[in-house]
N, C-alpha and C positions, 0 to 999 in steps of 0.2 A: 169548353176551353177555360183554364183555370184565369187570374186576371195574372199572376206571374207566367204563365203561358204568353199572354196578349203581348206582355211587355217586353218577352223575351222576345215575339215576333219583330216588335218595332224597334230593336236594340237591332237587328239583323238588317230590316228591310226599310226603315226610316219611316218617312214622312208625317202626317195629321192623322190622329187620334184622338177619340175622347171615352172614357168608360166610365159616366158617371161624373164623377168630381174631379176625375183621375183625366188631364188631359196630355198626351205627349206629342210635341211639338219639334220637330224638325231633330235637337238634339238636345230639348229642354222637358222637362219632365215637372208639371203644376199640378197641385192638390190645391182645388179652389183656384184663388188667384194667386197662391205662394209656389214661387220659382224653390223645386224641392233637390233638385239633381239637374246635371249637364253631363252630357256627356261625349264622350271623342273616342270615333268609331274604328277610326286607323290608329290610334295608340292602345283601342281596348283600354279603357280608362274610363274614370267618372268622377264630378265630385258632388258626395251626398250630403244635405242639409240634415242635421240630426237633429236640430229644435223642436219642440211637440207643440202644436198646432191642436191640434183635437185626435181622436181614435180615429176617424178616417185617418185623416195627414200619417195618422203614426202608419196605418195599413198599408198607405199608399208607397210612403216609405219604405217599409218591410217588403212591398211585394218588387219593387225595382232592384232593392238588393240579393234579394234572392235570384230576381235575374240576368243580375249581372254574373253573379255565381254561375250559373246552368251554363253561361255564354263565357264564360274562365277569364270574367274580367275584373279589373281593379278598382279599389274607391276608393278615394280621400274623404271622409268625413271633415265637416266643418258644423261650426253649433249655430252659424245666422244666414239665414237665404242670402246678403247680400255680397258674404262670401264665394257662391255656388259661382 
């Protein structure tokens, strides 16, 4: 299972994850300790943090948004975690 796979499963079914650096939390989504995405599962919504952090961060990024895609859902990008 790809990790855009993983992520799309917990964009469906929720709860505690971690793959690596990659942790997804309830309806938070952290690379490392950076709060990278949230998301809102009855509006099919997200909003993603686009600041670059390191090539993980950037993957970990890319690979959530890809899953929100697969799952036909939306994102708001924003450029600083404390936006998210």
């Amino acid at each position: 299972m790809t990790k855009t796979e993983k992520v799309s499963k917990w964009l469906t079914y929720g709860g505690v994850v971690s793959y690596g650096a990659l942790h997804l939390v309830d309806n938070c989504v952290y690379t490392y300790d950076k709060l990278i995405a949230r998301v809102d599962r009855e509006d099919l919504s997200a909003v993603v943090c686009t600041k670059v952090f390191s090539v993980t961060s950037s993957g970990h990024r890319n690979r959530v948004i890809e899953a929100l895609g697969e799952r036909g859902m939306t994102f708001t990008a924003v450029e600083e975690p404390e936006a998210v």
